[in-house]
N, C-alpha and C positions, 0 to 999 in steps of 0.2 A: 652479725651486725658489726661495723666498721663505727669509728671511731668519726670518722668525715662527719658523718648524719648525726651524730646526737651534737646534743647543746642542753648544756644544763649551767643553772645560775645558783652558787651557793651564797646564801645568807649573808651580809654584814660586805657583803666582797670580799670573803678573805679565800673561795676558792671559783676559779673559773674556768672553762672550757670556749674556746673559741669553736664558730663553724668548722672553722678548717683544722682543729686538732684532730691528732690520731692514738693509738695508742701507744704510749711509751712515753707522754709530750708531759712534760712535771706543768704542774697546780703553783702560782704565786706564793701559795703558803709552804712551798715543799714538797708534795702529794705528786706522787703521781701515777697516772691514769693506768693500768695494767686489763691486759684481755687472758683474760681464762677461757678454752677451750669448752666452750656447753655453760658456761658461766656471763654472768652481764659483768658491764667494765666494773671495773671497783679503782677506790683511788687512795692507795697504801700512802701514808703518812706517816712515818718514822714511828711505826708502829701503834698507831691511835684507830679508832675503827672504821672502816671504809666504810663509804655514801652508797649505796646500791642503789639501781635503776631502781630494781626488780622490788625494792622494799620501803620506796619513799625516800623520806628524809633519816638521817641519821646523824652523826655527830663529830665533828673531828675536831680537832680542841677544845671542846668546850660550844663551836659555833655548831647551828644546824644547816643541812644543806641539803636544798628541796629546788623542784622546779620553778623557772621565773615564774612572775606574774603574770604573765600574757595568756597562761592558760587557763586564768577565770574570763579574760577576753574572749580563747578561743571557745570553749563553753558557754559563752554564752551567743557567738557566731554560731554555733554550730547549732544549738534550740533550735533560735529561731530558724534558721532553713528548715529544721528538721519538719517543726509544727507549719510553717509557714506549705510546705511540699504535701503535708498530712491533709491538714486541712483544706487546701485546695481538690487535690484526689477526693476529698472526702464528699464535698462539693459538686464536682463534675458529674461524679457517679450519684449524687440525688438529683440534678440536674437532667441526667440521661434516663433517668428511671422515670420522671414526670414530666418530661420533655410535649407531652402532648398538651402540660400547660405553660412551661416555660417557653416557650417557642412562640406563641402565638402573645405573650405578655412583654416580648421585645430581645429573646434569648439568651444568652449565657454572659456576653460582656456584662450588662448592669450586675447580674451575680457575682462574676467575677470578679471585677473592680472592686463593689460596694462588699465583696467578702476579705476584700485583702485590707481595706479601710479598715473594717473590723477587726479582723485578726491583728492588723499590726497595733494595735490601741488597748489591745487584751495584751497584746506581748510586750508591749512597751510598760502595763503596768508590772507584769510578773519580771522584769529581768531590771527592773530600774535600781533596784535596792545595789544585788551583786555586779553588774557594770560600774555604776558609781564607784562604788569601793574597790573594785578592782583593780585603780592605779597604789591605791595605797596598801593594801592587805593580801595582794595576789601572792605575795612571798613568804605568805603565812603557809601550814600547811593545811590548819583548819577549817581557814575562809574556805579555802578549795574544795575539801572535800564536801562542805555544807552546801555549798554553791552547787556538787555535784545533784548531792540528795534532793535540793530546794528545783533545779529543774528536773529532775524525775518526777517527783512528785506531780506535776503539773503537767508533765508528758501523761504520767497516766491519769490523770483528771479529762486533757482532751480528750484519750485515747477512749476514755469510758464514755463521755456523753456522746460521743459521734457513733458509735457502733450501738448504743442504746437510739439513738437516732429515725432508723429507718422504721422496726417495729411503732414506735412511737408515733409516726407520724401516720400508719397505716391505721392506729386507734385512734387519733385526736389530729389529723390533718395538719400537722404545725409542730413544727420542732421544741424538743424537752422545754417547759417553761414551769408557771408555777405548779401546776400539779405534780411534775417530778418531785417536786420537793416536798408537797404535802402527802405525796404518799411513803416517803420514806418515815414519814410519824408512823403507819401503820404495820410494820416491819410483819407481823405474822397473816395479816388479810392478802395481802403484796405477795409474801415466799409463799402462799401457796397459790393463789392467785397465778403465778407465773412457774410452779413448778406442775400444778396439774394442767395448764392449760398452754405450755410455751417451751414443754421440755428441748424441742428441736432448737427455738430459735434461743432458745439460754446456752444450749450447749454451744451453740456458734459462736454466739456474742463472746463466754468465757475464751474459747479458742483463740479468739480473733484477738482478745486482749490480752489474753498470755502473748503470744506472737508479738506481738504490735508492743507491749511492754517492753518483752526480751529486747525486741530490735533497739529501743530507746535507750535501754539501759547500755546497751554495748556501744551505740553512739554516744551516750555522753557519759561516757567513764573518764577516769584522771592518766593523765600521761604528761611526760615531760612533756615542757615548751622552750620559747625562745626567753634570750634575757631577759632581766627585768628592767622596767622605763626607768628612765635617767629620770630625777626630783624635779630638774625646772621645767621639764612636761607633762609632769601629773596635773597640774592646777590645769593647767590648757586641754588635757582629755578630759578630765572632769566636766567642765565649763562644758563643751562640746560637747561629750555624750547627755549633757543634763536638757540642752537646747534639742537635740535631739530626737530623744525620750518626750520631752516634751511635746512636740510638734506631734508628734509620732500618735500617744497617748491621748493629744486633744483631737487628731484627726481631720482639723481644720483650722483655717485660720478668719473663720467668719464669728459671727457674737457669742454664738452658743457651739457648746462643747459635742463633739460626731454620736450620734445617738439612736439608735434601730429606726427613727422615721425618715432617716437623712439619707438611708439607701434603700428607704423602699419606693419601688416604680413600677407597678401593677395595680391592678384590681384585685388580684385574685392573694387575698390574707396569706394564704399558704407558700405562694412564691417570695411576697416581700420577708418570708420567714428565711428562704433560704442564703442570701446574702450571709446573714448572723452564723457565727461556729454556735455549737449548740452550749457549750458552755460559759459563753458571752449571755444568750438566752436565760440557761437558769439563773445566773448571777444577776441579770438585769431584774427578774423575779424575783431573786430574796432580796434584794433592796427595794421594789416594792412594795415588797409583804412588813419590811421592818419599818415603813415609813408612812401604811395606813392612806394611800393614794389618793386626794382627796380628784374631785374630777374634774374643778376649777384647776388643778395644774396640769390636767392631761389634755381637758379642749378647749382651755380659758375661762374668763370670767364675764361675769355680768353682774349688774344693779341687784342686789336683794331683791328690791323692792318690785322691780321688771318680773324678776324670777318667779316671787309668791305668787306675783297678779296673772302671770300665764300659768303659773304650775292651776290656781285656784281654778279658773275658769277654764282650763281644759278638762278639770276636774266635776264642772258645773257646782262649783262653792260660789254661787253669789252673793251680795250683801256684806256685812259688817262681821269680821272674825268670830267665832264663837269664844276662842281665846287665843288673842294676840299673842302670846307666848308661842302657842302651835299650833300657827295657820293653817294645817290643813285638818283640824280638828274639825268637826264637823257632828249633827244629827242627821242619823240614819231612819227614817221610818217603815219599819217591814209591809212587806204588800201583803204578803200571806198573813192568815188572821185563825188558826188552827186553837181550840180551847184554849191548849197550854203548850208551850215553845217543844218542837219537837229533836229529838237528839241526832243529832250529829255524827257519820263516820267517813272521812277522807284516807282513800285507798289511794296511794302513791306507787306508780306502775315502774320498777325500775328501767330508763332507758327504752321505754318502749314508742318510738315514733311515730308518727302518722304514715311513714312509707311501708308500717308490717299491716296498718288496717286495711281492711278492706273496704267497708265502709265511705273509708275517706281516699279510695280511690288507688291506697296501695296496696302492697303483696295479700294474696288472699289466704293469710294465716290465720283470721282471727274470727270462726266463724259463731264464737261463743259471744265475743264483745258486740258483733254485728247483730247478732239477733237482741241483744238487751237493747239495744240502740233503738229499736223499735216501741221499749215501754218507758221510756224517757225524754230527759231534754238534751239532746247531743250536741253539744258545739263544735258545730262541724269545722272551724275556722279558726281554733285554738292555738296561739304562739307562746312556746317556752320565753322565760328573763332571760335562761342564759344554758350552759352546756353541760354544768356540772349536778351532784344531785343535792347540793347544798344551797346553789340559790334557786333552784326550782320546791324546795324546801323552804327557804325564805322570802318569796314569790307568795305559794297557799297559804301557809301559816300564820304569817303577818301582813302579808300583803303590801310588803316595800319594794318598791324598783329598785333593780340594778343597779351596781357601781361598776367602776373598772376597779376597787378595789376588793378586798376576799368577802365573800359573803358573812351575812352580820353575825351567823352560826359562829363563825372561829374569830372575830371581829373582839378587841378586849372591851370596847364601850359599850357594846349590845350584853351582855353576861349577865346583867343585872337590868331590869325594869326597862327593859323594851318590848313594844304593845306585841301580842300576840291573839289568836282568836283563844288560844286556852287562858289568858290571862283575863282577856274582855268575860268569854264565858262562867269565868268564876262567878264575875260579880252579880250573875243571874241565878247562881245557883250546880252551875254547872261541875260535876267533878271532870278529870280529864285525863290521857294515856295518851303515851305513844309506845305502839306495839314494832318490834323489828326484829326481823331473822336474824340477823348478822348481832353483833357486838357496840351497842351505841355509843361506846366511847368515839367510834371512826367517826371523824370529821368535826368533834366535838360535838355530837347531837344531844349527848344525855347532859350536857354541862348548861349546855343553852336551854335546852327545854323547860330541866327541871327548876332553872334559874329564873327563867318568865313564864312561871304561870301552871305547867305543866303539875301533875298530881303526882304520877307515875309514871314511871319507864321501866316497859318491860320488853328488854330483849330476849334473844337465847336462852342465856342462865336462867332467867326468871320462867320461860316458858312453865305452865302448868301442863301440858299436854305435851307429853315428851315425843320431840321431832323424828317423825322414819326418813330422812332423808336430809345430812347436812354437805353441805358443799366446803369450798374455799371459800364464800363468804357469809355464809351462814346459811339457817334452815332453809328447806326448798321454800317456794311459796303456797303449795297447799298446808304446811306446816303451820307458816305464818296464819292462814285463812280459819285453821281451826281453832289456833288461840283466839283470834279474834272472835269465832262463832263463841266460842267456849267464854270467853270475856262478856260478852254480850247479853249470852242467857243469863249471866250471874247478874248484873242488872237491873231487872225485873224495872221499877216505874222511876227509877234513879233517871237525875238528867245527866248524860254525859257525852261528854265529845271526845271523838276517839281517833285517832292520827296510826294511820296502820302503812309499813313502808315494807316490798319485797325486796327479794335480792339475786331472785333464780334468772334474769334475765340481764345474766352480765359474763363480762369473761371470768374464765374459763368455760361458759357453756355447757356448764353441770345441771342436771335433772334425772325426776326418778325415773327409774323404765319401767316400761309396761304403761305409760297414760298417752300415748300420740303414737299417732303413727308417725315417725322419722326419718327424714330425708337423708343421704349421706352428703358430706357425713356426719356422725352424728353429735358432734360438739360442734354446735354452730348456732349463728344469732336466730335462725330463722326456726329452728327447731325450740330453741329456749321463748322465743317468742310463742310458737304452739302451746306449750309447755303452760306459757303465762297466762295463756287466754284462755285453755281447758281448767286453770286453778281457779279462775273467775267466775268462770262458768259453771265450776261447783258449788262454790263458794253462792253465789244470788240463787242458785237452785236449792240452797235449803236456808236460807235466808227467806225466803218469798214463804216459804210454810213456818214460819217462827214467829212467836209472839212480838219480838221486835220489831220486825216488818213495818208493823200500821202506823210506827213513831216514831220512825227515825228516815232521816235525809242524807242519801250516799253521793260521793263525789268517788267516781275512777276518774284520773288523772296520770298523764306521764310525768314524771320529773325533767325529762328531754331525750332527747334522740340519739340512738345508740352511740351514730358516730357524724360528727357536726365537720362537715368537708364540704368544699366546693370551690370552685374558680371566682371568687367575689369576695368583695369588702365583708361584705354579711351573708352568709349563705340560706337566706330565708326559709325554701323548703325545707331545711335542716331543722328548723326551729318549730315547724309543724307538727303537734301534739294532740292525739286526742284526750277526747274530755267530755265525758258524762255524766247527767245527775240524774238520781231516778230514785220513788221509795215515795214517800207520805206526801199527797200533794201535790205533785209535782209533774208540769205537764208533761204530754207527749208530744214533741215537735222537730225538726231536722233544722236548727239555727247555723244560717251562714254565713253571719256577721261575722268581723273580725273580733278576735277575743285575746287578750293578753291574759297570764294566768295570776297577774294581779286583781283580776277584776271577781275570780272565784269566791277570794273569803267576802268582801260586803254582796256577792248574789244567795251566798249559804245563808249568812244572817236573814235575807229578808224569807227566806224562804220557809226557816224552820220557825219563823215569827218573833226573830228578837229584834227590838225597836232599840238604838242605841247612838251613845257618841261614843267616836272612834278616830282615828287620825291617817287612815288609809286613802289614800287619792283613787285607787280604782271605784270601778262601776260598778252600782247593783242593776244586771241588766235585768231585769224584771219591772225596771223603772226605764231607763234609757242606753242605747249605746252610743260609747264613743269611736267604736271602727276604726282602733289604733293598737300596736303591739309594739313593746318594748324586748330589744334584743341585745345584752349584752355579747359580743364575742371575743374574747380577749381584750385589749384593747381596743376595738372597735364598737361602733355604738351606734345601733342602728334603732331607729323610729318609723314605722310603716302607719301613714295615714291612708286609709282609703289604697289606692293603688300607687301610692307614691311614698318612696323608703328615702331616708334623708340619713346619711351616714357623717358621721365625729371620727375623724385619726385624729392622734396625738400629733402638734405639731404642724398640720395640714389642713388646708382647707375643707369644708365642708362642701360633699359631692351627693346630687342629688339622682334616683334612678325612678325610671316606672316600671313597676312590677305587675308582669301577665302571669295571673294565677293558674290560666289556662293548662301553659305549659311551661309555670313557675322559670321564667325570665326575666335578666332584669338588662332597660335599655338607658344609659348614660340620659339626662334630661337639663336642662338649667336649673339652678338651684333657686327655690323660690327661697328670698329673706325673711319671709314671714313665718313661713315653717322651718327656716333655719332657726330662729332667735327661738321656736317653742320647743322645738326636739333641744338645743341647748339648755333652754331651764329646766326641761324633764330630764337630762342626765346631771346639770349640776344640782337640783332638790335634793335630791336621798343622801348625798355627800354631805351637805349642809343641815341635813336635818340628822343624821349621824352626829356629824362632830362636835353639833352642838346640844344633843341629845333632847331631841324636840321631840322622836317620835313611840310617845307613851301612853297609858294607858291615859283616859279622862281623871282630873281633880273628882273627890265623891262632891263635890256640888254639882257637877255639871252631868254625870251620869245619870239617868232615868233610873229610878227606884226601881227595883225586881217587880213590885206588885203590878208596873205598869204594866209589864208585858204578861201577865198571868189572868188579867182579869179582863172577864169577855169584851173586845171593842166593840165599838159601833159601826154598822156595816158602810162603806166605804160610798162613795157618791155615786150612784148610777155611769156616771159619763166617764169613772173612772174604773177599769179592769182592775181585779182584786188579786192579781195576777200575774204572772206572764202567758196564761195557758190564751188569752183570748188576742193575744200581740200579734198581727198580722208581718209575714214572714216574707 
């Protein structure tokens, strides 16, 4: 190296190098510049210690002499290209890979644009701090090297969610958002989760991030620069990068600040996902999650009082409040009329959709659910709240709609005295369980349960019949099935309601061998799905010979569909669940009403005979249906009346479609106002009756005594079916 090309700025000014110095040319202070052969220049000062390239700064009189400022400038030009190049590539290539839906939703420019908006607004907030400061402190040696670490860091933050990206989207159709995050709470369900069932795509993913790290690291390492800025143009770069940054950071110059709905331009959820880097994504998530979402700030607001009077009367509350406090309080009067209230068990199917039934028309895996389907009431037209298994959880159990915020399980105001069916059933006498293969800390199920209402929670560790067969996420579900059986006989004339959730029909695709015949290959949905349907199938075949049998009311139910994808705002066949009730009582019919899986807990109540007040707005369909289903999907918010789905973005207007269940399509339609305003007060209720914590058990004045529903009623009026078995279909 020659002496021409370098430029170095020592501190204080007391030593300098021009462009055009060479070696032998003396330093201001005295010093000067010398070339050793295999050596970097050094700058001999009447004996005081030479500034090496090669070693940073050093010290010659007492002053330090380190490279200009300009090189926390250039570090931080050099980032940005870098992410700015990353992220693009990163982009194209998920763009090229679902190009069969980005193509047809208007192509790659809106991606592209609306990905550079993004990115540059994520990069404007990470480099604002070290640009600023970089007219004054770049001649530090400190700042620099922080500056260095402070964009690594953030290189490898991008580098990690983008390559976490593709798998992710191949489970959950939509780039990292809140559930990345909530599954890093579960750090040992997760490493094995992903180490038995994703060993190839882990190894990649590490690969690609060592790689792609290295490369960052080597781009933005420390190196001389040029001078440093003369003082009466610090205040003027400052000024200027700060307007900047600014612009950059807000992303527009219109009212509201550049925000994931402002580049999206499709139908299809999945596409306006890819514009966003993925770590714009989770971050827009944990701010979210730490801000408790209410739903009036995601699809506006409305009158209270509008809201109640259509939430009530979609609900069919007519009349005078039972308690103005919380309006959708209500008397429930059971149809079924059994001696004495019959018990209770809701079997939560993990992940099991309506595309593996056959029954309902899809894959013909399930030939054990399909023949039970035959001695009960199957809803055949069953819509999951949402995608995860916590609000399909909070869906059954309490029977509250959807928000766009986390469901009420991990929610800090629901923890404590929010209505549940195990809290209501107490007060009749009821003991209660929730039984789970897996570990019920995940998702905070045991906090929540045991916190309303709940007796017991018995997972894993607790099991009494030690599991032959445990996965990554706990016991198989014939495991599960016999603690339950084994829970059941013990008993005997107890009333109790019992909440049983499997876990064998998830990934990693773990099951015992030797029970199915297997398809290759043999970790996969469609096998674990066999799997599921053969546990169930053992499970009512020695149930049906058990003394419990004659008094007790079972619900199978999915908690939602494997995997919740599609080319739409809401992808409705996605949300299609079965859902079965069968056991004391209880007709045998093929119902092909629409059913939300809100409407489950008030149809089990009237069913097993408990007469009650409650604050749940679904249907007891043994009474009437309302032929409507609520669909949370991420932020979107879809309401299906009849054949017509009325969808809420954040930010955007409200777009109306019709939906052919035929061959589950849906076709753009006008947007009727009046099931606009109702689909909006049915997603903003459950927000408002959260935060203002309305939705609880009954005051004991207003609950029906135990005795009422124990002692023989009077038989019901001719004109009125005592039932649902006599409901014409």
């Amino acid at each position: 190296m020659r002496g021409a090309g370098l430029n170095e700025d020592c501190r204080a000014g007391q030593h300098e190098l021009s462009r055009g110095g060479s070696a032998g040319v003396p330093y201001r202070a005295g010093g000067t510049l010398r070339e050793t052969p295999g050596e970097p220049f050094q700058l001999q000062s009447d004996g005081n210690p030479p500034c090496r390239r090669a070693d940073g700064c050093r010290s010659v009189r007492g002053q330090d002499v380190f490279p200009g400022d300009r090189l926390l400038r250039q570090l931080t030009w050099r980032f940005i290209a870098l992410v700015l190049v990353f992220l693009t590539l990163s982009r194209l290539g998920l763009c090229l890979w679902l190009w069969p839906r980005v193509q047809p939703a208007g192509g790659l420019w809106p991606v592209v644009y609306g990905g550079w908006r993004i990115d540059l607004s994520l990069l404007a907030m990470a480099c604002a701090l070290p640009a600023l400061l970089s007219p004054w402190l770049g001649h530090r040696r400190w700042p620099t090297l922080l500056t260095s670490w402070w964009y690594r860091a953030w290189w490898l933050l991008f580098v990690l969610l983008e390559v976490s990206t593709p798998q992710f989207i191949r489970e959950y159709d939509t780039r990292p958002n809140r559930l990345y995050v909530e599954y890093l709470g579960s750090p040992h369900e997760v490493s094995a989760m992903l180490w038995h069932g994703y060993k190839g795509v882990l190894l990649a993913a590490l690969i690609g991030l060592a790689v792609l790290g290295w490369l960052g690291f080597r781009w933005l390492r420390t190196r001389p620069a040029d001078a440093r800025m003369r003082p009466w143009l610090r205040p003027l770069v400052t000024v200027t990068a700060f307007a900047l940054l600014f612009l950059a950071g807000r992303g527009t110059l219109g009212h509201r600040p550049l925000n994931a709905s402002m580049v999206a331009f499709s139908d299809d959820a999945m596409v306006n996902a890819l514009p966003l880097n993925s770590l714009y994504s989770v971050a827009n998530a944990i701010r979210g999650m730490r801000n408790e979402r209410s739903a009036s700030a995601v699809y506006g607001q409305m009158p209270v009082d509008e809201m109640q009077q259509l939430v009530r009367t979609a609900a069919g509350l007519e009349g005078p409040m039972l308690d103005p406090q919380h309006p959708s309080m209500h008397r429930q009067q059971a149809t079924a009329t059994p001696p004495r209230p019959l018990n209770l068990v809701v079997i939560v199917e993990e992940s099991l959709g309506a595309q593996y039934i056959g029954t309902l028309g899809g894959e013909k895996l399930s030939p054990q659910f399909d023949a039970l389907a035959n001695d009960g009431w199957l809803l055949a037209r069953t819509y999951a709240t949402g995608t995860r298994s916590v609000r399909g959880l909070e869906a059954i159990n309490t029977g509250f709609p959807p928000t766009p915020a986390e469901a009420v399980l991990k929610l800090p105001r629901s923890q404590r005295g929010f209505f549940t069916l195990a809290g209501l059933l107490g007060e009749f006498g009821y003991g209660s369980r929730f039984i789970y293969g897996g570990e019920a800390h995940f998702d905070n199920m045991k906090a929540f349960f045991l916190g309303n209402g709940f007796d017991e929670v018995v997972d894993q560790p607790k099991f009494e019949i030690a599991p032959g067969f445990t996965g990554s996420w706990g016991a198989s579900d014939e495991d599960m099935f016999n603690e339950l059986h084994h829970r059941l006989m013990q008993d005997g004339d107890k009333r109790q309601f019992t909440l049983a959730f499997s876990v064998s029909n998830h990934t990693p695709w773990e099951y015992p061998a030797g029970r199915i015949q297997a398809s290759a290959p043999a970790a996969s949905v469609q096998n674990t799905v066999r799997y599921a349907d053969w546990a169930i199938g053992q499970f009512f075949a020695r149930a049906k010979q058990s003394p419990y049998w004659k008094h007790t009311v079972f619900l199978v139910v999915a908690d939602h569909d494997s995997r919740v994808f599609g080319a739409s705002l809401v992808p409705v066949r996605h949300f299609h669940i079965p859902a079965l009730i069968l056991g004391a009582g209880v007709p045998v019919q093929r119902d092909e009403h629409i059913v939300s899986q809100i409407d489950l807990a008030p149809t089990l109540l009237s069913l097993i005979g408990v007469s009650s007040v409650h604050p749940m707005p679904g249907a007891d369909l043994t009474v009437h249906y309302p032929d409507r289903a609520i669909m949370q999907y991420g932020d979107n918010y879809g309401y299906l009346r009849h054949d017509q789905l009325l969808v809420l973005q954040p930010g955007q207007p409200a777009e109306q479609f019709h939906y052919e269940v035929t061959n589950e399509t849906l076709a753009p339609v006008p947007v009727d106002a009046a099931l606009g305003r109702l689909a909006l007060a049915q997603a903003l209720w459950p927000s408002w009756a959260y935060f203002n914590q309305r939705y609880v058990l009954p005051t004991a004045g207003l609950q029906l005594p135990p005795t009422a529903v124990v002692a023989e009623p009077a038989p019901p009026p001719a004109a009125e079916p005592a039932c649902c078995a006599m409901r014409q279909l």
